[in-house]
N, C-alpha and C positions, 0 to 999 in steps of 0.2 A: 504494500500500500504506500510506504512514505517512498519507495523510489520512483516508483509513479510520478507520486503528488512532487519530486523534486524535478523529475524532468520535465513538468508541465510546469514548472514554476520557471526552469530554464527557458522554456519556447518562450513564456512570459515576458522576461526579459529581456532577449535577443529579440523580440516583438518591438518591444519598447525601444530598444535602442532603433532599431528598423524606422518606427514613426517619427523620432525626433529627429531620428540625420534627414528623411525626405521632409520633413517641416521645417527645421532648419536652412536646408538646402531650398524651401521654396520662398521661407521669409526675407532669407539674403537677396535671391536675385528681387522680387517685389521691391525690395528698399534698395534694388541698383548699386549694392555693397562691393564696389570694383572699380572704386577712382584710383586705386593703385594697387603695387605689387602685396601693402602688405594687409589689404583689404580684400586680397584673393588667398589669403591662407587659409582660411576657414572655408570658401571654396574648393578647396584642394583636399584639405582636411576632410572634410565630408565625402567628396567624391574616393579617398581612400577608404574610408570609414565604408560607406556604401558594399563597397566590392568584397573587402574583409568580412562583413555581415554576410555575406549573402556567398563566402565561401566557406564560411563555421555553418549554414545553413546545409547546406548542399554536400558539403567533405568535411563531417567533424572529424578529425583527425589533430594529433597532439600538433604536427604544424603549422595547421592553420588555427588553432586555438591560440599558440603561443603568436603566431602572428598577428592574429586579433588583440590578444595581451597588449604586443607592442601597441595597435594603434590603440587602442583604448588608453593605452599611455600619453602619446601622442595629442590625443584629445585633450587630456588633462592638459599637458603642458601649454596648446595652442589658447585654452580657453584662459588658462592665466595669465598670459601673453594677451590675449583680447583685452581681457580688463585693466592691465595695466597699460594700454593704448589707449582704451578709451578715454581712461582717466587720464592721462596725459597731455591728451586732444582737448581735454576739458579744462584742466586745469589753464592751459596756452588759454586758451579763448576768454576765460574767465577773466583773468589776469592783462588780459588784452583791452578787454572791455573796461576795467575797473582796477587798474595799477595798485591799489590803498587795499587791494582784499587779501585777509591773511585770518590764521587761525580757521573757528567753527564760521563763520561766514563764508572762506572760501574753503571750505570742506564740504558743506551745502549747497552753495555754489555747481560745486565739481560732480557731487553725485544725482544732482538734479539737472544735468548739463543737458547741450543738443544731443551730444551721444548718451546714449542709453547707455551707463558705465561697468553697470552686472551682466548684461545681457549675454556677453562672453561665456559666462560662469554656465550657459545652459548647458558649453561643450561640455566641462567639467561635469555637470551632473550626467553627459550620456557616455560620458568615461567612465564614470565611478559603477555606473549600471551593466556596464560590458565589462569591465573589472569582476562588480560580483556577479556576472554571468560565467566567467571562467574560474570561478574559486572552486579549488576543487571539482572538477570537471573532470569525468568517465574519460575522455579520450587520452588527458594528461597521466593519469594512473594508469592504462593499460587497460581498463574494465571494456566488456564487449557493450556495453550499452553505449556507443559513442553517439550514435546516430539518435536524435531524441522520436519519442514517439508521438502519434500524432495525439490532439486533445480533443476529448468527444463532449 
């Protein structure tokens, strides 16, 4: 029964990561997020994310687990990297606009900016979901259940 219910909790979340990189990947292009090279890394990021999904789907296998690892890693890394651009981008602006801003003014300022400064942070949470989609994962141990089963 609970290996059932684990591997239907895996489809779950390899689900879940599935919806957020195509949701992600469609709110980017909608907000024409590709005025430069480093506003295309999160398009990139996705479009790897994508294929990795959809090869832990098709061939679970300990390589493409561990592969997914990586970019689930990857994710992480680009989404912190997001947010510390955004804020960045924000803080310049702020400070552009209003030279005298310092402290909890321009902290407020920064997080309520034109760029949306957390937004980044969703990669982070569809890394941390693909993370704990591979913890302990049948393919990595060797177990024959690699292949999840279907959910009725």
């Amino acid at each position: 029964m609970f290996s059932s219910l684990t591997v239907s909790l895996r489809q779950l979340l390899l689900a879940l990561v599935l919806i957020g990189i195509v949701g992600l990947a469609i709110e980017l292009l909608l907000l024409r997020h590709a005025e430069s090279f480093t506003q295309l890394i999160p398009h990139i990021t996705l479009a790897i994310g994508l294929i990795a999904t959809a090869a832990v789907y098709f061939l679970p296998r300990s390589g493409t687990i561990k592969t997914f690892k990586l970019v689930m890693l990857l994710f992480l890394l680009v989404g912190v990297l997001g947010v510390f651009y955004h804020l960045r981008g924000n803080v310049e602006f702020a400070l552009e606009r209003d030279p005298t801003l310092s402290g909890m003014k321009l902290v407020w300022k920064v997080l309520r900016g034109a760029t949306p400064a957390l937004a980044p942070g969703a990669l982070v949470q569809l890394g941390l979901l693909g993370l704990i989609f591979t913890y302990r994962h049948p393919a990595l141990t060797g177990s024959n259940q690699s292949k999840p089963e279907s959910v009725d």
